[in-house]
N, C-alpha and C positions, 0 to 999 in steps of 0.2 A: 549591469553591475558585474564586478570579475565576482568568481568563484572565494577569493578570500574573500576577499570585501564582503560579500552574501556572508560568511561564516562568522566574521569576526561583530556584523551587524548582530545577528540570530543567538549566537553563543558567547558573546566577548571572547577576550583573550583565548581562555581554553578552547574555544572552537576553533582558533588558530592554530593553536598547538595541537588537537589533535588531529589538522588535516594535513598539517606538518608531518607527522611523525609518522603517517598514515602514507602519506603522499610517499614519504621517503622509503617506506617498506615493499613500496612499488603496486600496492592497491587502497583506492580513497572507496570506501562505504560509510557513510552516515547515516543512522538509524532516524528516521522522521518521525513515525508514530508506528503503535502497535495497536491495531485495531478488531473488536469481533466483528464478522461478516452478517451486513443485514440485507434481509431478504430470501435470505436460504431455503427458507420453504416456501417459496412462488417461484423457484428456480429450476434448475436440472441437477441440483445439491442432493437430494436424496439417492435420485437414479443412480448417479456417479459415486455415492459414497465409499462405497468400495475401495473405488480407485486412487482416493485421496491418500496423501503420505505427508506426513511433516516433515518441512525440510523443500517441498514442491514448488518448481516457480509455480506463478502465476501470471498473469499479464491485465492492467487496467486501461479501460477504454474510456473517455471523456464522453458521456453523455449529457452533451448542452440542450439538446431538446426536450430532456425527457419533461413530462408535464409537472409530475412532482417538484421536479428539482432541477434548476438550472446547472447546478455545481455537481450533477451527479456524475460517479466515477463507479461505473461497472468492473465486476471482477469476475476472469474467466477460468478457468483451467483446459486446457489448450481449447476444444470449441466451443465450448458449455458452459455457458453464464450460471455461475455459483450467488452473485448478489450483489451487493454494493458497498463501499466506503460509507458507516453510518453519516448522516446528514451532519449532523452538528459537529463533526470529523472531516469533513472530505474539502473545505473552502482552499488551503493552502495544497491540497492534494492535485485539486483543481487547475488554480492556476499554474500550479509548477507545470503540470503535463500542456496548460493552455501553451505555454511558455516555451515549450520545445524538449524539457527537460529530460534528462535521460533516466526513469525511473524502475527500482524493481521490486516485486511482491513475493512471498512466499508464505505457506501454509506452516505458523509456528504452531500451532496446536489443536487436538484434535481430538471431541469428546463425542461418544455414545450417548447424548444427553435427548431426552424429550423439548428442553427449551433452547429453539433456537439460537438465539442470540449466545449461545455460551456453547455451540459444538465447534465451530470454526473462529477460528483467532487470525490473523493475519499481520503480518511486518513490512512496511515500507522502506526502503535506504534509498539514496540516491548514491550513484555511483559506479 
């Protein structure tokens, strides 16, 4: 499926338009999902916290074996597995990266918080 085609299926028209006007500014990013980071505390997420910064790539890794979860989608920051694409989140994440996709993550938000699931926030685009 071309890259319009894919847009205009997902978004109708406006998603044309906006990869039009995108395209033509000389950079295409589409915002896929914004998601908080699970798993955080079975991770190397604490040790690191420090280091974290909003605004940080990140990098996802396709984990098709894990036992949990066939669709699971690891998130690192540069060597240090931070946690996961939640579960009921991660299916089109999934296959996009099965797919070859060219995907990127970064660290939108970032709280001092006692509950996990609400210290790290995370942002997908592709592009």
């Amino acid at each position: 499926m071309q890259r319009r085609t894919f847009f205009q299926t997902l978004f109708g028209g406006m998603g044309v338009a906006m990869l039009s006007r995108q395209t033509q500014a000389g950079k295409c990013t589409i915002l896929l999902q914004e998601s908080p980071l699970a798993g955080f505390q079975y991770h190397r997420g604490n040790a690191i916290w420090p280091f974290l910064r909003e605004g940080e790539r990140l990098s996802l890794v396709r984990e098709s074996f894990n036992g949990h979860d066939h669709e699971a989608v690891a998130v690192y920051f540069r060597n240090d597995k931070l946690g996961f694409i939640p579960q009921r989140e991660n299916s089109t994440i999934a296959q996009m990266l099965d797919r070859g996709e060219k995907l990127n993550a970064k660290i939108t938000r970032l709280l001092d918080e006692n509950n996990p699931w609400r210290r790290v926030r995370i942002s997908i685009s592709l592009g």
